[in-house]
N, C-alpha and C positions, 0 to 999 in steps of 0.2 A: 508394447513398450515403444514411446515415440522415440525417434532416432533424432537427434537434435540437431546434426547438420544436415540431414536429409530436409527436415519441418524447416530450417533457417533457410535453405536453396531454393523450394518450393512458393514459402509464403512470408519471406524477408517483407517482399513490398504489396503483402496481399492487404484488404481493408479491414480496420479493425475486429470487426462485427465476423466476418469469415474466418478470423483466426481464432478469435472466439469460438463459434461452433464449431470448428474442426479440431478444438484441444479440447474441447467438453465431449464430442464423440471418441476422441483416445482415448478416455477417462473414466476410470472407475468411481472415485474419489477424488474431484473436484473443488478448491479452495479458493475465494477472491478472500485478499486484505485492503483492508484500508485506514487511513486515519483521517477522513473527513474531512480534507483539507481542499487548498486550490483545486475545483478540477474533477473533485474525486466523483461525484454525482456520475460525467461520464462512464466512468469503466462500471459503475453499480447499475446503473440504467442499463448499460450494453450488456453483461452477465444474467442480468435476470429477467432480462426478455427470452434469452435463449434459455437459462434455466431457473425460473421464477424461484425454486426453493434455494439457488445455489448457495452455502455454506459462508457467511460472512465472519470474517474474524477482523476486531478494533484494538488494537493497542494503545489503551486509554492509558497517557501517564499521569493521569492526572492537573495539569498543567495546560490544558486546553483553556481559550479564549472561553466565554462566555458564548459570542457567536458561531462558535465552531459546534458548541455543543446544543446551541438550538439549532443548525443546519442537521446536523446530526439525526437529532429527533424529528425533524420533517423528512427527511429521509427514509428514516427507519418507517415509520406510517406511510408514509407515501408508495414507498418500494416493496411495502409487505417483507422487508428483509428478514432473511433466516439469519438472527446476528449472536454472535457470542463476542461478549466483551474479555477480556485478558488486561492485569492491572499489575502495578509493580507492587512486588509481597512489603514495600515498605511507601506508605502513601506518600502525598506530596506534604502535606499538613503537617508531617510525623518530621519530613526531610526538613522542611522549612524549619519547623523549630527547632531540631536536634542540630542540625548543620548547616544552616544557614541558607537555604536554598538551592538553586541554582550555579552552579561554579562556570567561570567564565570558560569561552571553548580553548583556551590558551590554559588554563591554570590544571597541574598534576591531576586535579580529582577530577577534570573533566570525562573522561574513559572511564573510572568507575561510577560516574554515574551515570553516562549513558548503557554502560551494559545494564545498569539497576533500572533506569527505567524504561529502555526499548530494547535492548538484544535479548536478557531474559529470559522476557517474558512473551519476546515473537517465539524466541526458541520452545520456550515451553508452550507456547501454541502449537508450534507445527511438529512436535515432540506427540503431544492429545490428538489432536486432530488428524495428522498422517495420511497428507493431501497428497493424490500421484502428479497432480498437476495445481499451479497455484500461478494464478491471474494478479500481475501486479498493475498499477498505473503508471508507473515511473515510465517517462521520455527523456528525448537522448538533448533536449535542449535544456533541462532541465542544470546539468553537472557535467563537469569535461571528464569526468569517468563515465557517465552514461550514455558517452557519445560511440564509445568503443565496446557499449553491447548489444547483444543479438536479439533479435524477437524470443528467441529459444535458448534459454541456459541452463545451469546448472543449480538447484535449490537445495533447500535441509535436508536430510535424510532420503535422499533419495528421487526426490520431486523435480518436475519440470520445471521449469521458473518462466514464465509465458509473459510479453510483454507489446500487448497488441496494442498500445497506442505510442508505442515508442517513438515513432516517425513522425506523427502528429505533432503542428505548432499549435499555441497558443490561440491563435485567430482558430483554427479547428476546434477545441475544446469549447471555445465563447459561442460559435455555429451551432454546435451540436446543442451546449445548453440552452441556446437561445431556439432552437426547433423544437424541443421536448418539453422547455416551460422548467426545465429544472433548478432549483436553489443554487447558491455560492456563498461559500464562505468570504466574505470582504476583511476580516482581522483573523489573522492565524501566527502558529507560533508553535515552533518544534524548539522543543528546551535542551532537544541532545543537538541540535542541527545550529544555530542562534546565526547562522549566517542565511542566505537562501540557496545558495549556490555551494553549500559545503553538505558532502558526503555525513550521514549519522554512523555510519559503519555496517549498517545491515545488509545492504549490497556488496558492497566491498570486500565482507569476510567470506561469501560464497563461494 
């Protein structure tokens, strides 16, 4: 069992790629997420050099850009990823024409619809799947709540919450993809998040 301020004291300002393998050697059961957005190539590339099959889970809401979802697919070929998609039990198609879409992030229904179409259905990800450890991407420049977390936290049921590129700028992430030859999403869109810089809740309720 990894001790989380022991792993935060030790490898706070270790490099990404290092904190990596040393949560995957903790690890029985191993989990990265992603949603294919800015960036995300990174942490997929660094995860499955160290464990080529490692366990991918997509929280597809349906509402992705056109080009998020052809990065997506070169990704998934390219990366050989082990991927399981998770989708919200009421499609976007179904949402749009029953209720209009989208609701602003200011209007009441905004919360129920993001737990409908990201909390969920992460939940019920990490509910099936019952990761000991789970690799996210999220960095601390990213939201002034994710300035104030730790490489090492607390996750769903039990799990680590591992966040090896946290300390990493945006010039690091452009580096990295530009060394590796890896794709990027240029038009992206989180329909629970609609700002860039606002929290969807998935972090937060940890």
């Amino acid at each position: 069992m990894i001790d989380i301020q022991e792993a935060n004291q030790a490898l706070q300002n270790a490099e990404p790629l290092d904190i990596i393998k040393w949560g995957i050697a903790q690890s029985d059961k191993p989990l990265t997420t992603t949603n294919f957005g800015p960036y995300e190539a990174v942490i997929l590339h660094m995860v499955t050099q160290v464990k080529p099959d490692m366990p991918i889970v997509w929280i597809d809401s349906g509402y992705n850009t056109p080009d998020t979802y052809k990065i997506a697919e070169q990704l998934i070929a390219a990366l050989n990823l082990n991927i399981e998609v998770y989708t919200p039990k009421v499609s976007a198609a179904r949402r749009d024409a029953a209720l209009g879409g989208i609701p602003h992030f200011e209007d009441e229904g905004h919360a129920e619809f993001t737990e409908q179409f990201k909390l969920e259905p992460f939940s019920r990800a990490m509910k099936e799947q019952r990761p000991d450890v789970w690799f996210t991407a999220v960095r601390s420049e990213q939201t002034e709540f994710r300035q104030s977390m730790d490489v090492f936290g607390n996750g769903p049921n039990g799990a680590i919450k591992v966040a090896p590129l946290l300390h990493w700028k945006e010039a690091d992430m452009l580096a990295y993809l530009e060394k590796f030859d890896l794709p990027n999403v240029s038009r992206y869109f989180d329909p629970t998040k609609a700002l860039e810089n606002r929290e969807c809740g998935l972090h937060t309720k940890l």
